[in-house]
Structure formats: structure tokens, C-alpha cells
C-alpha positions in Angstrom: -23.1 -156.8 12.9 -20.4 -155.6 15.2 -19.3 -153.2 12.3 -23.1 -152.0 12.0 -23.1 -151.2 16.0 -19.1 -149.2 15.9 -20.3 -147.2 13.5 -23.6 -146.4 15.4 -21.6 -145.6 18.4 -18.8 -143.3 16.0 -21.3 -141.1 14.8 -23.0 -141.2 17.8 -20.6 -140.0 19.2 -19.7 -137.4 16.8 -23.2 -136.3 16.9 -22.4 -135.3 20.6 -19.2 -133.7 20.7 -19.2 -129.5 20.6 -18.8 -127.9 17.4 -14.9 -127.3 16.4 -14.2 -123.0 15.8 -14.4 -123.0 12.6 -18.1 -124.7 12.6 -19.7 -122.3 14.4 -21.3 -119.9 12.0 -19.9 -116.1 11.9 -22.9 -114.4 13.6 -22.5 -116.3 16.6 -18.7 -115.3 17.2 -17.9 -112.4 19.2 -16.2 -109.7 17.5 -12.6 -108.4 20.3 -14.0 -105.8 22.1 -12.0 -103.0 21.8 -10.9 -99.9 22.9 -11.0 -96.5 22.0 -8.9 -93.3 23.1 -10.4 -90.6 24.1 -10.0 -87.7 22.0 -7.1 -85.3 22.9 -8.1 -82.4 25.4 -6.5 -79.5 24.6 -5.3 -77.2 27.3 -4.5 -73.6 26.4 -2.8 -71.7 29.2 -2.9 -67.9 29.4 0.4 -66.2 29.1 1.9 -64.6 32.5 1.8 -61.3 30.9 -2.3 -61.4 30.7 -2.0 -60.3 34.2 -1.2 -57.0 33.0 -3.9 -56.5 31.1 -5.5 -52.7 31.9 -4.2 -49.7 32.4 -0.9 -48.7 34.2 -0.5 -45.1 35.2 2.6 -43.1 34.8 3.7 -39.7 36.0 2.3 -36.4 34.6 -0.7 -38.0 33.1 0.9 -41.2 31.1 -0.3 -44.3 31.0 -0.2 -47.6 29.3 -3.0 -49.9 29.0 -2.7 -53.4 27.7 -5.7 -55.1 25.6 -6.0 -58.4 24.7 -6.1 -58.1 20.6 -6.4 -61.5 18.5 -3.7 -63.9 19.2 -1.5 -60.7 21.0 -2.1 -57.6 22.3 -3.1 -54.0 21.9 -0.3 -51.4 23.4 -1.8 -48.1 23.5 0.9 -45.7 25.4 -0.1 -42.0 26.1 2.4 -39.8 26.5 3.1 -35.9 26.9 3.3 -36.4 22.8 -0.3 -37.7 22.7 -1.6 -41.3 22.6 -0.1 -44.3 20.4 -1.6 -47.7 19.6 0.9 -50.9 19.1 0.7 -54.6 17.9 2.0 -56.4 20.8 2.5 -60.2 21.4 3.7 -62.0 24.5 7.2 -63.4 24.5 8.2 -65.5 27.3 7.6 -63.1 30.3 7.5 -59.8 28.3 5.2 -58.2 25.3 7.0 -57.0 22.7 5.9 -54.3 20.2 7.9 -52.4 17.8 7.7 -48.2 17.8 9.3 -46.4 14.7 11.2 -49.6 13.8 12.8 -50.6 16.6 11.5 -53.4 18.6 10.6 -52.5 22.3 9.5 -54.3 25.4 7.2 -54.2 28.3 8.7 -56.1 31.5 7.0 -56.4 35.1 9.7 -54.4 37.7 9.4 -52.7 40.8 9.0 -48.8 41.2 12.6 -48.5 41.7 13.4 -50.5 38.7 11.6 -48.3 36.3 14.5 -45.9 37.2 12.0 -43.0 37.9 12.0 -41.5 41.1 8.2 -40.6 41.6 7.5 -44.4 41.2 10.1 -46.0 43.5 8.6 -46.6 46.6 5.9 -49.0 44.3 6.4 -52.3 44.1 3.9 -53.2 40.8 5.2 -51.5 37.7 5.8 -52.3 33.9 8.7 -50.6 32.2 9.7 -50.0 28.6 12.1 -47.7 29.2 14.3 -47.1 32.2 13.9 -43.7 33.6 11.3 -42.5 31.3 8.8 -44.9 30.6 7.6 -46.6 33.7 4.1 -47.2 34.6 2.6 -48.8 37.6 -1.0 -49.8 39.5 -0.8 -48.1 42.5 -3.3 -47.3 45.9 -1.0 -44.4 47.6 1.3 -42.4 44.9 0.9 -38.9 44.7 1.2 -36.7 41.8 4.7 -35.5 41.3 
């Protein structure tokens, strides 16, 4: 009898005890929560030389206006010679373009940097060329 009543108790008490991990049935595990990144902003940050985008006025009727044009630029200079349209693209703080094969640029200076005197006492030029291509947004300049 007393082996009839300990193994009564034994799987009585087995009966009772909680369920080992691998007992409990799939669907009532929890899956890890996890965690997902969020997807990459991308941050594109106009070049310094889209400030210059319009047109720039030079002496004796020249100009230069800057477009934006796909990825770059659109250089249209007008000069005594008539008006010329350029591919330009922004490097670092200048635009470059190339005119009858020889690479030029277009650099923000002062009136007195553009080497031309009817321009020096401005202070918000571009030049290409030092005394003879310098163009600038201005309020008070008169006409030479």
C-alpha cells in the first residue's frame, strides 16, 4: 500500500508543477520583439554657388545670368560679341564651364576684385575674368 499512495502523491505532484519550455506548444511562445531602423533620410544640400543664380550686370550692356540646368548650370554670358550659352557645374565654391576649349570659372569677388574700375566701389560681384569680365548685382552703379 505505501507504494500505491508515493506514487499517488509523485504524479500528483507532477500533475501540478508548471510546464517545462519546451512543453509549451509554439503558438503560445512569444516571438523577440524586434527592432527596426528607420529608413535612411537623405539630405541634399544646395551648393553655395545657387546663390548666384540670376542675372549679374556688367558694364556697357553685359551680363551673365546663371540657370539652374539638370544636375549643373546654364551660363549664358552676353557680351559686346553677342550672347553665349555654357554647360556649367558647381565645383567647390566656383562653377566651372569651358568656352572654346579652355575651362573657365565664375568666382564670387568684390567690385574691386573684378579688376574693372566702373565696378569697384561694389561689393557683390562674380568674375571670370579679371579686368574684363566682371559682373555684379548692384542698387547704385551708374553707367560708365
Amino acid at each position: 500500500m505505501r507504494t500505491l499512495t508515493a506514487t499517488i502523491v509523485l504524479a500528483g505532484v507532477a500533475a501540478c508543477a508548471p510546464p517545462k519550455p519546451a512543453d509549451v506548444p509554439p503558438a503560445t511562445q512569444e516571438a523577440p520583439p524586434t527592432t527596426q531602423a528607420p529608413p535612411p533620410t537623405t539630405v541634399t544640400t544646395a551648393p553655395p554657388t545657387d546663390a548666384w543664380l540670376g542675372r549679374w550686370s556688367g558694364v556697357e550692356g553685359t551680363s551673365l545670368e546663371l540657370a539652374r540646368a539638370g544636375g549643373g548650370y546654364a551660363v549664358t554670358i552676353a557680351s559686346l560679341d553677342g550672347q553665349r550659352t555654357f554647360e556649367g557645374a558647381a565645383v567647390r565654391d566656383h562653377v566651372e564651364f569651358v568656352r572654346d576649349g579652355r575651362t573657365e570659372s565664375i568666382r564670387h569677388a568684390s567690385g574691386r576684385e573684378t579688376g574693372m574700375k566702373w565696378l569697384a566701389r561694389e561689393t557683390n560681384c562674380l568674375v571670370v575674368t579679371v579686368g574684363s569680365e566682371g559682373f555684379c548685382r548692384t542698387s547704385s552703379r551708374s553707367s560708365p
